[in-house]
Steps between C-alpha positions, in 0.01 A plus 500: 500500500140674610199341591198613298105430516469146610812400634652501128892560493616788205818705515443920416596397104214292421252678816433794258441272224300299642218737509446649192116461494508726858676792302417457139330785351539758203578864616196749533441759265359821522655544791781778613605266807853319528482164592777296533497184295500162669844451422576847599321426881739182488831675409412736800431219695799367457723823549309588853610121647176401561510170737338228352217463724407845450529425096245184541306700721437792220459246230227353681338864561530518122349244408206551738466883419467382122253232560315748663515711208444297244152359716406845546513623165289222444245680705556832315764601737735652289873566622846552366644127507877640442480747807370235734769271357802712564349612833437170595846383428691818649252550794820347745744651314727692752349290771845276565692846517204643742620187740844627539425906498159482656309717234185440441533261157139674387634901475841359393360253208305828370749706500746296327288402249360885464875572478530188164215703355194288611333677747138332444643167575694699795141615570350130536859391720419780732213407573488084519503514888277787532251622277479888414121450513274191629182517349242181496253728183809621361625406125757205540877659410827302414603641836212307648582165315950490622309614844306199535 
């Protein structure tokens, strides 16, 4: 068993599950980007060994990083929900391994997922510590929003 938002008790089966109005979402189009699917972010997830409190921890970044977008396209704020999702959810990705090899889990998340074929979501991992570029005028980017 885990222990989710609020103290609730879910095991990893029913944790994804759970949350399908965090990830929910038709795919883009027009758009030449690869983005893994929810379930996609979930099988790699799973294959990497991610602890559980690391998978709570990047649920809960998804959910705010969508609630952020969602608000801010309310605004006229207009960015690609299904890039901040997968970023959101992968931003830890190789951070377990990084414990044990002491790599940093930002360059190593990026370049596995460049390596899967996603390199804008490796993009937005790389840079969820550190931003590329901190700008307070600057137009808000999905890099911004998994940075929070």
């Amino acid at each position: 068993m885990i222990i989710v938002t609020g103290g609730e008790k879910r095991d990893k089966a029913t944790l994804f599950s759970a949350y399908p109005q965090i990830v929910a979402g038709a795919s883009c189009e027009n758009t030449s980007m690869r983005i893994p699917s929810r379930a996609s972010c979930y099988r790699l997830i799973h294959e990497m060994a991610m602890p559980d409190h690391i998978i709570c921890h990047s649920l809960q970044v998804c959910r705010v990083a969508l609630m952020l977008v969602r608000e801010l396209s309310g605004q006229g704020v207009l960015l690609h929900r299904q890039l901040v999702r997968a970023a959101a959810l992968l931003h830890d990705i190789t951070k377990s391994r990084s414990f044990k090899t002491g790599e940093r889990h930002t360059d190593s998340g990026h370049e596995l997922l460049v390596n899967l074929g996603y390199p804008e979501v490796g993009d937005i991992v790389r840079q969820h510590v550190k931003l590329d570029v901190y700008s307070e005028n600057g137009a808000l980017t999905e890099a911004n929003i998994v940075n929070y």
